[in-house]
C-alpha positions as CSV (number, residue, x, y, z in Angstrom):
1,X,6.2,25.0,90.5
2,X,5.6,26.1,94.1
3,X,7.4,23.7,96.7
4,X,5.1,22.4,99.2
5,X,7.5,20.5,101.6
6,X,10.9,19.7,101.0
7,X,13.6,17.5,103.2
8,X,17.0,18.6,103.2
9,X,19.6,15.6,104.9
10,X,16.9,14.0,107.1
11,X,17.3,11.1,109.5
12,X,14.5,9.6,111.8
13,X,16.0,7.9,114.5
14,X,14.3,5.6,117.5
15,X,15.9,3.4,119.9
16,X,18.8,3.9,118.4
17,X,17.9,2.3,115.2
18,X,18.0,4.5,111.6
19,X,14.3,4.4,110.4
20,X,14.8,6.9,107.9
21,X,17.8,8.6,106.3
22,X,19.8,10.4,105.4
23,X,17.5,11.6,102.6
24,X,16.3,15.1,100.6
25,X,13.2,15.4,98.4
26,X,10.6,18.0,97.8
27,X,7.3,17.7,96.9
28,X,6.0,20.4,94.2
29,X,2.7,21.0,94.1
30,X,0.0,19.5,91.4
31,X,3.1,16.8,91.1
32,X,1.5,13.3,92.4
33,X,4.1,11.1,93.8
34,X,3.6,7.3,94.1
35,X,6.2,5.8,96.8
36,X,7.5,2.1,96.5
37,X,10.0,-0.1,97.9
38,X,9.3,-3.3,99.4
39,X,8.0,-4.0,103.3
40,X,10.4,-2.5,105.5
41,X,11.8,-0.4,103.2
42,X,10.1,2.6,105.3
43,X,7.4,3.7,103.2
44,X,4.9,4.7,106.2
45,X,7.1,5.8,108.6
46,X,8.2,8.4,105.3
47,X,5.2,9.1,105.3
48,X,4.3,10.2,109.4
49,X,7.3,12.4,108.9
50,X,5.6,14.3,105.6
51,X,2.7,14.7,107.8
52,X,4.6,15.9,110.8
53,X,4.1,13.0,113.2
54,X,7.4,12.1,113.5
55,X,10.2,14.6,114.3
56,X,13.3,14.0,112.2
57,X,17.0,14.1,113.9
58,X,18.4,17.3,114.4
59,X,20.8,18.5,111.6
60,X,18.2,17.6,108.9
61,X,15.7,20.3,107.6
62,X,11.9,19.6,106.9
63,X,10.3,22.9,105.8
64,X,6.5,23.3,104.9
65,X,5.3,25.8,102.7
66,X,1.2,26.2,101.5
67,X,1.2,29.8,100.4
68,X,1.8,31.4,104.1
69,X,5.4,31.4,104.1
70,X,8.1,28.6,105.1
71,X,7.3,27.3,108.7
72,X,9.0,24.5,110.1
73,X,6.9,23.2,112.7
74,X,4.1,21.3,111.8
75,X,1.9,23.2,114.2
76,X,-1.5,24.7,112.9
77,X,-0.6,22.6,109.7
78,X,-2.0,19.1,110.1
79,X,-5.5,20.4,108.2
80,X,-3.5,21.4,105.2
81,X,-2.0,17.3,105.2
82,X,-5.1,14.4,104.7
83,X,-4.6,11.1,105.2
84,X,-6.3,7.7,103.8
85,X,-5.1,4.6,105.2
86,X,-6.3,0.9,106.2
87,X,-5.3,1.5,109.9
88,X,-7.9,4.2,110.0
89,X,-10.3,1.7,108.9
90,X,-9.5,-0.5,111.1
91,X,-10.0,1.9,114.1
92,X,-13.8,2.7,112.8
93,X,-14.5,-0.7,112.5
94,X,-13.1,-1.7,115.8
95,X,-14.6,1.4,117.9
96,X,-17.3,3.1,115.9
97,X,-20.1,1.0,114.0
98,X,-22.5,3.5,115.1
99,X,-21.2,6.6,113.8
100,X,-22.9,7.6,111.1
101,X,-20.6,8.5,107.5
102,X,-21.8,11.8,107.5
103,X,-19.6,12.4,110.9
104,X,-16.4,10.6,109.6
105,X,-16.6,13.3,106.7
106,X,-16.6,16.3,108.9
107,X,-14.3,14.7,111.5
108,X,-11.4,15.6,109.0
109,X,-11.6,19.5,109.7
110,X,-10.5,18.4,113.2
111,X,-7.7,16.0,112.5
112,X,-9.9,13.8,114.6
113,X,-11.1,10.2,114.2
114,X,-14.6,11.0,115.8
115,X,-16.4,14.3,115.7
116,X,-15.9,16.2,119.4
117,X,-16.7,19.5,117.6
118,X,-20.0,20.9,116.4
119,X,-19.4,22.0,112.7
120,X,-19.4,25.3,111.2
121,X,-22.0,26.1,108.6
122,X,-19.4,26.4,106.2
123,X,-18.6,23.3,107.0
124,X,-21.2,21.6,107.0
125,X,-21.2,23.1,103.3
126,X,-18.2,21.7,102.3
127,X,-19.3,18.2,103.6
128,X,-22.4,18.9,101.2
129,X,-20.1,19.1,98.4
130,X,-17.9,16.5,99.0
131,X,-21.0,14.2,99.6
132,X,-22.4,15.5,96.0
133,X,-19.1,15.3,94.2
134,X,-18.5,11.6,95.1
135,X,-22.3,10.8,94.9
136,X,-22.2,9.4,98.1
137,X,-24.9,10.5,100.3
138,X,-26.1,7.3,101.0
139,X,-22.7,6.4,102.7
140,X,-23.0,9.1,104.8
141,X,-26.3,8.8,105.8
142,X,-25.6,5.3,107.1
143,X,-24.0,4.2,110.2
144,X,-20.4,2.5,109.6
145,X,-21.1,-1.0,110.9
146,X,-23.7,-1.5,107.9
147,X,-21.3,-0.8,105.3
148,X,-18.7,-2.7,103.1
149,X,-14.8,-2.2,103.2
150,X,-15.4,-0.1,99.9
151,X,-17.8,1.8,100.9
152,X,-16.0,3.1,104.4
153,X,-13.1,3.2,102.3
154,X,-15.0,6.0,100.0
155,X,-15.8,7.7,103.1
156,X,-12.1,8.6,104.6
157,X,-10.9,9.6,101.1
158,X,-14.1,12.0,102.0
159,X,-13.3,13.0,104.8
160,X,-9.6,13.6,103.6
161,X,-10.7,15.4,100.8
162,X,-13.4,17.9,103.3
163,X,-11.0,20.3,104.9
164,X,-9.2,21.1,100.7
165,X,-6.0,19.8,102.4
166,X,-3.2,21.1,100.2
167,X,-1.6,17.2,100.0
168,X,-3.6,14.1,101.0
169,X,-1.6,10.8,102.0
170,X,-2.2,7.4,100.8
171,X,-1.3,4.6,102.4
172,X,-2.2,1.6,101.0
173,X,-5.5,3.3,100.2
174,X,-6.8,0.4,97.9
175,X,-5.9,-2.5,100.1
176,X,-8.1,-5.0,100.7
177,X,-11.0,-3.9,98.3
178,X,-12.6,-6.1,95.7
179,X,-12.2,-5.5,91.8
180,X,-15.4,-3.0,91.2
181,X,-14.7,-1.3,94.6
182,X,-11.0,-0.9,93.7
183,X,-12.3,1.0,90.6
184,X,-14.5,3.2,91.9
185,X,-12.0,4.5,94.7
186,X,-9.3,5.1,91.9
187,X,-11.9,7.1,90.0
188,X,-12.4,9.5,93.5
189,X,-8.3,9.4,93.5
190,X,-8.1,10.7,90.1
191,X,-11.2,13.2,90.6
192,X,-8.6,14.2,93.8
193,X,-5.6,14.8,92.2
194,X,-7.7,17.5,90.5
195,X,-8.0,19.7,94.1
196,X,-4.9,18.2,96.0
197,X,-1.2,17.0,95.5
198,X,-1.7,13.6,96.1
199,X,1.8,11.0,97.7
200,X,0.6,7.5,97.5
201,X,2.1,4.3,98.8
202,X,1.0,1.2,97.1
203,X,2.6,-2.4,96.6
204,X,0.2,-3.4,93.6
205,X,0.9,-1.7,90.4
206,X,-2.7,-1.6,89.9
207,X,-3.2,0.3,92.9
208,X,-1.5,3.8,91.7
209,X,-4.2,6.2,90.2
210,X,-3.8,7.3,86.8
211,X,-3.2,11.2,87.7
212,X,0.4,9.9,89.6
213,X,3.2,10.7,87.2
214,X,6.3,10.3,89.1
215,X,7.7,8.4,91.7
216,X,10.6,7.7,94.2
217,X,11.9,4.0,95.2
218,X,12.4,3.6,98.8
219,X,15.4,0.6,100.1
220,X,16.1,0.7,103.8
221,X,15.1,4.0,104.5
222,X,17.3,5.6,101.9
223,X,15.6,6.6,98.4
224,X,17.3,5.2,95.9
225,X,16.2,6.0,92.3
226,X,13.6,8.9,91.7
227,X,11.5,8.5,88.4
228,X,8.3,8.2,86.0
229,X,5.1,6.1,86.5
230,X,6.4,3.6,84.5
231,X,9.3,3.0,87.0
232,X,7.0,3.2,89.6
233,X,5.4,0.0,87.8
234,X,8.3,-1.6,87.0
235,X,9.7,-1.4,90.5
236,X,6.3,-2.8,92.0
237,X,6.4,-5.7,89.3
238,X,10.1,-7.0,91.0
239,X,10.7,-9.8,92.8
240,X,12.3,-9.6,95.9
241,X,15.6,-11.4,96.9
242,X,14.4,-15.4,96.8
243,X,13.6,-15.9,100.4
244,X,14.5,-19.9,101.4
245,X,11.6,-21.8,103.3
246,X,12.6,-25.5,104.8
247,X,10.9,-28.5,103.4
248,X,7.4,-28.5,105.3
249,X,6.3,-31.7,107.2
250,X,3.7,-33.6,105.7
251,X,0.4,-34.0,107.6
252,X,-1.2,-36.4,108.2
253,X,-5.1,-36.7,108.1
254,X,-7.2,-37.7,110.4
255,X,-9.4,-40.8,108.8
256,X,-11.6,-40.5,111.6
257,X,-12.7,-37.1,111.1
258,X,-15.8,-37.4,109.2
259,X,-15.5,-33.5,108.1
260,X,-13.8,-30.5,109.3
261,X,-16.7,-27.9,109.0
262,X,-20.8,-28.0,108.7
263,X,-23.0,-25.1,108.6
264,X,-26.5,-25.6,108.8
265,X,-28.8,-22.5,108.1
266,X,-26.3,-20.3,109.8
267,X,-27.8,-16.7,109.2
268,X,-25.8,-13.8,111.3
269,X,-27.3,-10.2,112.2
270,X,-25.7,-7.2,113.3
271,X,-26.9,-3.4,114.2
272,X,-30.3,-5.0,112.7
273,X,-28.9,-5.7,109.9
274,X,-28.6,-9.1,107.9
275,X,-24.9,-9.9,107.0
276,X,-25.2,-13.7,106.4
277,X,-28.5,-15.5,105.2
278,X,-29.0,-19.2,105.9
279,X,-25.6,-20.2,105.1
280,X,-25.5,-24.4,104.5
281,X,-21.4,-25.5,103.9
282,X,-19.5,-28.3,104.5
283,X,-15.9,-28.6,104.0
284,X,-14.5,-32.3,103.6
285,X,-11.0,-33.4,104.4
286,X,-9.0,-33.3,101.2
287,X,-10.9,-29.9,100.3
288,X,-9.6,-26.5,99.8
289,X,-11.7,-23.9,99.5
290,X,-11.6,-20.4,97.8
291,X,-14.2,-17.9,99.4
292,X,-15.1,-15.0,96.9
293,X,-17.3,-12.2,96.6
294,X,-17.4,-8.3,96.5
295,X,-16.8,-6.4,99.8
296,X,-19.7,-6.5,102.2
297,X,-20.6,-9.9,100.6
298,X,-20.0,-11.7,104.2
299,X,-16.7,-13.1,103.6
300,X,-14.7,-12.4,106.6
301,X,-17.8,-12.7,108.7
302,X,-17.9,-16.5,107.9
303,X,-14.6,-16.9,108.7
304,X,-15.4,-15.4,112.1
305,X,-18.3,-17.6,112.8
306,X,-16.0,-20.3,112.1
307,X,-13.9,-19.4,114.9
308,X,-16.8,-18.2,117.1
309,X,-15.9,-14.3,117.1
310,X,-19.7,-14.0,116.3
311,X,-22.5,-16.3,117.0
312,X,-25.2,-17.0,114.5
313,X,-28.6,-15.2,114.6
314,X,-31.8,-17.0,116.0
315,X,-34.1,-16.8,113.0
316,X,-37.3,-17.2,114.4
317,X,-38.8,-19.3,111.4
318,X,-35.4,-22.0,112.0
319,X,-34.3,-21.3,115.1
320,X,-30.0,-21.0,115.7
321,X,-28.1,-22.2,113.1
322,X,-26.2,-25.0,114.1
323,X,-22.0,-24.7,113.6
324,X,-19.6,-27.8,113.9
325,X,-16.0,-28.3,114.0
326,X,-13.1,-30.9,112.9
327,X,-15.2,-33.7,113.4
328,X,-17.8,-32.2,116.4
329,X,-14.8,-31.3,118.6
330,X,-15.9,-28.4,121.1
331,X,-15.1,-25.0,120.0
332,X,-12.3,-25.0,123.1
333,X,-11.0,-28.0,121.9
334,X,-11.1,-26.7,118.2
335,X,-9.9,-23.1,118.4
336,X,-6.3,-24.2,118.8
337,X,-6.3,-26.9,115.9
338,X,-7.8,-23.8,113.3
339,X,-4.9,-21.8,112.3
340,X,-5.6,-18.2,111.3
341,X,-3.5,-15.7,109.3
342,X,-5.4,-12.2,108.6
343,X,-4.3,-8.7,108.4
344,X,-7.0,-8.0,111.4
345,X,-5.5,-10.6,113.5
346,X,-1.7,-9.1,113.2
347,X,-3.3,-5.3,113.9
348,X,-5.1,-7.1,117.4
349,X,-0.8,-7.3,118.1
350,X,-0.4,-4.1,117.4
351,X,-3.5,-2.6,119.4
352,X,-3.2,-5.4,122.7
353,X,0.6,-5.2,122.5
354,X,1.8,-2.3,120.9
355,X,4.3,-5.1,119.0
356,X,5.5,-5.3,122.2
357,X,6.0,-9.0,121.6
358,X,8.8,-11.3,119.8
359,X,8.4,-13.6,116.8
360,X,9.2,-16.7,119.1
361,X,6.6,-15.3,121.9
362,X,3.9,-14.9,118.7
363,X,3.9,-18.0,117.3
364,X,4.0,-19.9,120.9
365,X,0.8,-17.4,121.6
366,X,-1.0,-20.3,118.6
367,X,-0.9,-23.0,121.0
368,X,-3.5,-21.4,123.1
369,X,-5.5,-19.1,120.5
370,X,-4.3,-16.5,122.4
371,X,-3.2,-12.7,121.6
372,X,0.5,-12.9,123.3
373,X,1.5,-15.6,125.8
374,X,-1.2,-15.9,128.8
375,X,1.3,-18.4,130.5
376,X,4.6,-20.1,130.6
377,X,5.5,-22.0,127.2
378,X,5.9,-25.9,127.5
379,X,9.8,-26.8,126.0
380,X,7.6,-29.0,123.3
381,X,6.1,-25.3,122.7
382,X,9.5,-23.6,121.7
383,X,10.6,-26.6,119.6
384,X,7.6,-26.2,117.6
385,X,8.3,-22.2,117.5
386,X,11.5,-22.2,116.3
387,X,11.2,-25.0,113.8
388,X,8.3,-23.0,112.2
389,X,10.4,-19.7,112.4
390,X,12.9,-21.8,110.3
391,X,10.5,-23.1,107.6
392,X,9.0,-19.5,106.7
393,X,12.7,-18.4,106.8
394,X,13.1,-16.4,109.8
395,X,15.4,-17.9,111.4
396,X,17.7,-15.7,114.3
397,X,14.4,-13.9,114.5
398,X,12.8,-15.5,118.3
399,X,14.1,-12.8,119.9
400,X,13.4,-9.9,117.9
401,X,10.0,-7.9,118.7
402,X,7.3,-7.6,116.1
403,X,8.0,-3.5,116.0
404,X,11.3,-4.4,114.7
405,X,9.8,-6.2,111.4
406,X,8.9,-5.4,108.3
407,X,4.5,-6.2,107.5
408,X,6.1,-9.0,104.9
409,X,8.0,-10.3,108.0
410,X,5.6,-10.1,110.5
411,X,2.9,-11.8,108.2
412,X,5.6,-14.6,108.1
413,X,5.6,-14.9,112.0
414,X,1.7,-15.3,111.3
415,X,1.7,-17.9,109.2
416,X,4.0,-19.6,111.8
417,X,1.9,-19.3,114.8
418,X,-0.8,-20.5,112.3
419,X,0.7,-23.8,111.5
420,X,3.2,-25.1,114.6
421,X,0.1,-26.4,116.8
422,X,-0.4,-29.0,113.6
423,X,-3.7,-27.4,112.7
424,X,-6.6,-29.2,111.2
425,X,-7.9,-26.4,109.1
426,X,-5.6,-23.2,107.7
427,X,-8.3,-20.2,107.6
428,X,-6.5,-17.5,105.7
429,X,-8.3,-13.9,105.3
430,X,-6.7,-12.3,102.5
431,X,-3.2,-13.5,103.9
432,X,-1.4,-11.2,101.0
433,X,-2.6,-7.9,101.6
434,X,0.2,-5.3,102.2
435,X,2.9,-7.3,101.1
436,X,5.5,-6.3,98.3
437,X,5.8,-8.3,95.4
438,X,8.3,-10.4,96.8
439,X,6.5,-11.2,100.3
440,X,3.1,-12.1,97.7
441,X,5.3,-14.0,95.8
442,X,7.0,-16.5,99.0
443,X,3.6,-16.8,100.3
444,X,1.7,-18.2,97.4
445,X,4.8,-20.6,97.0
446,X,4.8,-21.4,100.8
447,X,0.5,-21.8,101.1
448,X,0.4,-24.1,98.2
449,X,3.2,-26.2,99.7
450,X,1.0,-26.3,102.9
451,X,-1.8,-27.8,100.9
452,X,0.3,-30.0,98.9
453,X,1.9,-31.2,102.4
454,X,-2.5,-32.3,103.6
455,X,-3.0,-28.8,105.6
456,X,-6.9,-27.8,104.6
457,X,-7.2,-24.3,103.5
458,X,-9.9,-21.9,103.2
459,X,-8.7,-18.8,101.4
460,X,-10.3,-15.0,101.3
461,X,-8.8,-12.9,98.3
462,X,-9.5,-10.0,95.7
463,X,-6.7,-10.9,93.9
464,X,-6.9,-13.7,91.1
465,X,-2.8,-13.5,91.3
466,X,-3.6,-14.8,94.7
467,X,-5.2,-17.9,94.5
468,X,-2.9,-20.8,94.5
469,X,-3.3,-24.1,92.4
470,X,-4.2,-26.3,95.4
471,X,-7.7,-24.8,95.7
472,X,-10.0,-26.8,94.5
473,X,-13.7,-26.1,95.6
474,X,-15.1,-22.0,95.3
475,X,-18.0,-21.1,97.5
476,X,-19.1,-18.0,96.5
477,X,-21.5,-15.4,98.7
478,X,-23.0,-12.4,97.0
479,X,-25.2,-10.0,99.7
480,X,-24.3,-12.8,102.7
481,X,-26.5,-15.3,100.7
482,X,-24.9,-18.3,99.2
483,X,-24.4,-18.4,95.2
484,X,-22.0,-21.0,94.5
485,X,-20.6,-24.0,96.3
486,X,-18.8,-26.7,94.3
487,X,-15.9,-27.4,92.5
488,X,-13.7,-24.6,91.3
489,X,-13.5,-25.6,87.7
490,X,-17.3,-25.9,87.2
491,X,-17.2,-22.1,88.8
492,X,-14.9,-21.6,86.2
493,X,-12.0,-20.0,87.8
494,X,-8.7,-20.5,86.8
């Protein structure tokens, strides 16, 4: 089989730390490899150096080959090497609700995240067949902002797909994506794998298509066992080393808070279209909620009203909806007592700070609500930090920055900013997504000790693994309207 890149006794160095290496592998082509490991083992960063955004140590060898002859610089080359990931989804979100799908496709011939270029006729043909291949030319005639997570998520394995890259990248391509969405993006993986060598990270042993044969086990950078699918899935099945939390401090409620939420006909529209529809909740002290639906069902975007990143829509027939907090507390008096943990809110650190924060520095930032410290910590502040360091087991960590951690480790520090201001609610937007099966594993533990200890929760997840015993009430939201509000056995979840 032809040999499409190989490594030969690489190391990535930065800042004098050993990201990578010293490792060989080649990649063959037609042979899909899955790539596992737990987080922090180096998975993505293995990745940017297949695809030629990171420049290995000298000494070590990386040598592409696509049918032109052996060339060891990436240049002219970064066409012939898609990528899929959740960070590029997170860009469009954040910067481009307007664009339509349509561009996103035919961005990929550029290696661009927006289209600067006017396309070619050919290829605007090969968008055409992309588009007809998938079956998605409503995607693409729609602008992002009015789409669900799967539904973008179909679109950049398009536009990976558009320029017939001779390997496409995966990077936790099905993250975050409900159960019928997660399908339908493993059925365009497999229909892939039939015009491309595909290299997929994943930490859910559901996540690996079915055309991925053969994998390689990543541990601190090094690989350490090469293999079959079905070590693949055994290695994503493992538990990680235990990972000791303290005993958490019981809280206490607050008997004179009559409730901690009420929505009242709370409807939200955006680009002029309806997201949420006359949404009526209340959440109860003693209450933990589950929140589930399929992607684009509103989810997320009640979590955000909750914490006034949006504001509800003035329906002319009943005027605002109205939107009250812990008891009627002012939403600058509240946002401090709601602790949030979300992917989106640890990749605001990464865009706002470049990481360029430390764990002790992130959970102080919770006092205030804050992205990074806007002032000088109080000394009550830093008790509070490093106690919470200590219960999600992190302690020794203030000091070190959040580029220096692992995802696991960094969702750990977000859990702790989360809780050391004593919150009155927990929101948590699918608080296990990108972890290994270790991380998943000490965080269901340490979020049903939370509840078990009286911290409220409201919890967003795909996953059934996910949801912890403590939950006891489901509201459910198909479309952005309301379907289901009650208790979680008469919704019939286990």
């Amino acid at each position: 089989m032809h040999t499409l890149i190989s490594l030969t006794n690489v190391i990535v160095t930065r800042e004098g730390k050993t990201l990578l290496g010293p490792l060989s592998w080649h990649l063959e082509r037609g042979r899909h490899v899955a790539v596992t490991g737990f987080n922090g083992a180096g998975k993505t960063t293995f990745l940017r150096l297949v695809r030629g955004e990171l420049l290995p140590d000298s000494g070590g060898e990386r040598v592409y080959d696509f049918g032109q002859g052996e060339q060891r610089s990436v240049l002219g080359l970064r066409q012939r090497i898609g990528m899929v990931s959740t960070d590029m989804q997170d860009f469009y979100g954040l910067h481009t609700p307007h664009v339509t799908g349509r561009n996103v496709i035919l961005a990929g011939f550029f290696d661009t995240p927006i289209l600067y270029d006017v396309p070619t006729p050919e290829q605007e043909a090969s968008a055409d067949e992309i588009i007809d291949l998938f079956n998605i030319l409503d995607l693409a005639e729609s602008p992002l902002g009015t789409l669900s997570t799967g539904q973008v998520r179909k679109l950049l394995v398009a536009r990976g797909l558009v320029p017939k890259p001779d390997v496409l990248l995966l990077d936790e391509c099905l993250d975050g994506l409900d159960t019928q969405s997660r399908g339908e993006v493993l059925q365009m993986l497999n229909k892939a794998g039939e015009r491309t060598t595909l290299v997929c990270v994943a930490h859910r042993a559901g996540d690996l298509p079915e055309c991925i044969a053969h994998a390689i086990i990543l541990d601190r950078g090094i690989i350490i066992s090469e293999g079959g699918r079905d070590e693949a899935l055994l290695a994503l099945q493992a538990s990680a080393p235990d990972l000791v939390a303290c005993d958490l401090p019981v809280t206490a409620s607050d008997s004179n808070m009559e409730y901690l939420l009420r929505m009242e006909h709370v409807s939200v529209v955006q680009d002029g279209s309806r997201i949420l529809h006359s949404i009526d909740w209340e959440i109860l002290p003693g209450e933990n909620w589950m929140v589930v639906g399929a992607n684009g069902a509103g989810k997320s975007t009640l979590l955000k009203l909750i914490m006034s990143e949006i504001a509800p829509y003035a329906d002319d027939e009943e005027g605002v909806g109205v939107i009250q907090r812990l008891g009627g507390m002012t939403m600058d008096e509240a946002r401090p007592l709601i602790g949030v943990v979300s992917p989106d809110l640890q990749a605001n650190y990464a865009r706002e700070l470049g990481w360029e924060v430390t764990a002790e520095e992130t959970v102080m930032s919770g006092y205030r609500g804050s992205v990074g410290m806007l002032d000088e910590p109080t000394g009550q502040e830093k008790l509070g930090a490093a106690q919470w360091l200590e219960m999600v087991g992190l302690t020794g960590f203030e000091s070190r920055r959040l580029r220096h951690m692992s995802y696991g480790q960094q969702r750990r520090v977000f859990l702790a900013r989360a809780m050391a201001p004593g919150p009155k609610l927990l929101l948590l937007d699918e608080p296990l997504s990108g972890l290994d099966s270790g991380s998943r594993a000490f965080m269901r533990d340490i979020i049903q000790r939370l509840a078990e200890s009286g911290t409220p929760l409201v919890l967003v997840t795909h996953h059934a693994d996910d949801r912890v015993p403590a939950l006891n009430r489901v509201l459910m939201l198909k479309q952005g309207r309301l379907r289901f509000s009650g208790l979680r056995a008469e919704y019939g979840i286990g």
